[in-house]
C-alpha positions, 0 to 999 in steps of 0.5 A, a space after each residue: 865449870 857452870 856458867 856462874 864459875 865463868 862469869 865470877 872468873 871473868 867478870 872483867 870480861 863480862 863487864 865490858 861486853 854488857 858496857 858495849 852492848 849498852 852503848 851499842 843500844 845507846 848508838 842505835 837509840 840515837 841514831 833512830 831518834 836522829 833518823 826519825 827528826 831527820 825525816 820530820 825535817 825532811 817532811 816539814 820541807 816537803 810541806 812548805 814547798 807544797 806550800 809554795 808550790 800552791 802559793 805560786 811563785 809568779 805573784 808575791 804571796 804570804 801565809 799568815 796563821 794566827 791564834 784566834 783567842 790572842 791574835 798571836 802570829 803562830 806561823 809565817 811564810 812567804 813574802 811577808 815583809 816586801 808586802 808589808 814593810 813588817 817581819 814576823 817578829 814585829 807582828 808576834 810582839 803586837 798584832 796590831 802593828 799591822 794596820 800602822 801601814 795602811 790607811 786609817 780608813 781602811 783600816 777602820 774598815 778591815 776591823 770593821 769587817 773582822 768583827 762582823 765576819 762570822 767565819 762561816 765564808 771567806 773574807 776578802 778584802 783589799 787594801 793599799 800598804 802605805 809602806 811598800 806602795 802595792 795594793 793587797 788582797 788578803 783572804 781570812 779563812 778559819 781553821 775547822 776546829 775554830 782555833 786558827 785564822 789563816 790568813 794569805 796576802 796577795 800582790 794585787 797591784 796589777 789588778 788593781 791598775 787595770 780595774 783603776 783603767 777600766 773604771 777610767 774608760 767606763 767614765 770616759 765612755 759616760 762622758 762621751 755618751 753625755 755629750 753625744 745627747 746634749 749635742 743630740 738635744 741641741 741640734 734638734 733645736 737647731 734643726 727645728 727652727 729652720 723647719 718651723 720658718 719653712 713651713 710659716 713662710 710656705 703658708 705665708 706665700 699660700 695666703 698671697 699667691 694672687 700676689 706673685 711679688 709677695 709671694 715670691 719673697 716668702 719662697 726666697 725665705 724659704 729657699 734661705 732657711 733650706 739652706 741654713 738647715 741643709 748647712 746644719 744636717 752637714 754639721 751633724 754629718 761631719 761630727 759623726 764622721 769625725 767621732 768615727 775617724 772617717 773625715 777626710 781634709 781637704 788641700 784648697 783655698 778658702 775665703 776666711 770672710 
């Protein structure tokens, strides 16, 4: 019997077989197709955790991809809306509603900056989000290929106290340095008067120092405006001590007239 007789007398056989064989090739092309979306999800997961990883997860972050030929929002992740107020929805339907929770100053002047950034260098910007009431700093980045603009928002309220604190202390501080060279400019007027009395009432009493009476009452003058300086010099002395935290109080009695 040749191989055809075989197949002619048992091709009911023969049809099954091929049908599980077909199935079989079926299976198993599912099952790789299955394997293979499995292991893009797998490294779709892997990305984004390497994502998050960079991102860090001490400070709130979020990553912005956007088309740059109609600013549409293509990829999102991270802590958008608690940074914003928005979802990833509302920016894919218009862009623009980005800058509804800023301040339309700053808002002026993040277009402003966008249309003069020639994409060569990162840009950084920071601004309040009226919304959540935190401080952003958002870096700009353009893809190599040009297409994409990456964009990552940060939470820089903390940042930004702390500058607002400094700034605060530098002001302080210039006050402080203000007053301490009007107080300076002050007293040297003070002090110089009393010297200028010294030394008039000196030659006064230089002049008539054949007249011992004459004379003696301009050095009681001058023994007076001594003691106005010397009252003077004290002052200076104990506001320095002050400013220092070296003054000390004294427990007596005192005559108020």
């Amino acid at each position: 019997m040749t191989f055809t007789q075989f197949l002619a007398n048992h091709a009911a056989i023969t049809l099954v077989v091929l049908a599980e064989v077909a199935a079989a090739l079926v299976l198993v092309g599912m099952a790789l197709r299955c394997t293979a979306r499995s292991h893009r999800q797998k490294q779709v997961l892997h990305n984004e955790h390497l994502f998050y990883d960079l991102l860090g997860q001490d400070t709130p972050q979020a990553l912005l991809v956007f088309r740059r030929s109609d600013q549409y929002l293509l990829y999102s992740a991270g802590s958008l809306t608690p940074l914003t107020g928005l979802t990833a929805d509302q920016l894919r339907q218009d862009a623009a509603i980005f800058y509804q929770n800023i301040d339309p100053a700053q808002a002026r002047a993040i277009r402003k900056a966008f249309q003069n950034w020639n994409g060569q260098e990162m840009l950084r910007l920071c601004f309040a989000c009226s919304e959540t009431n935190i401080w952003l700093e958002m870096t700009a980045k353009i893809s190599a290929d040009g297409q994409y603009v990456l964009l990552i928002l940060r939470d820089a309220t903390a940042e930004k106290a702390e500058e607002e604190d400094l700034r605060s202390q530098l002001e302080e501080a210039e006050n402080a340095s203000e007053a301490k060279t009007t107080f300076l400019s002050r007293m040297s007027h003070e002090i110089r008067t009393p010297i200028n009395g010294q030394q008039g009432m000196l030659a006064l009493a230089k002049a008539h120092i054949d007249e011992p009476d004459v004379a003696m009452g301009y050095l009681e003058k001058t023994e007076e405006l001594s003691q106005h300086l010397l009252s003077i010099i004290n002052d200076v002395l104990d506001m320095s001590r002050i400013e220092a935290g070296k003054i000390e109080l004294e427990d007596k009695p005192f005559d108020l007239y």
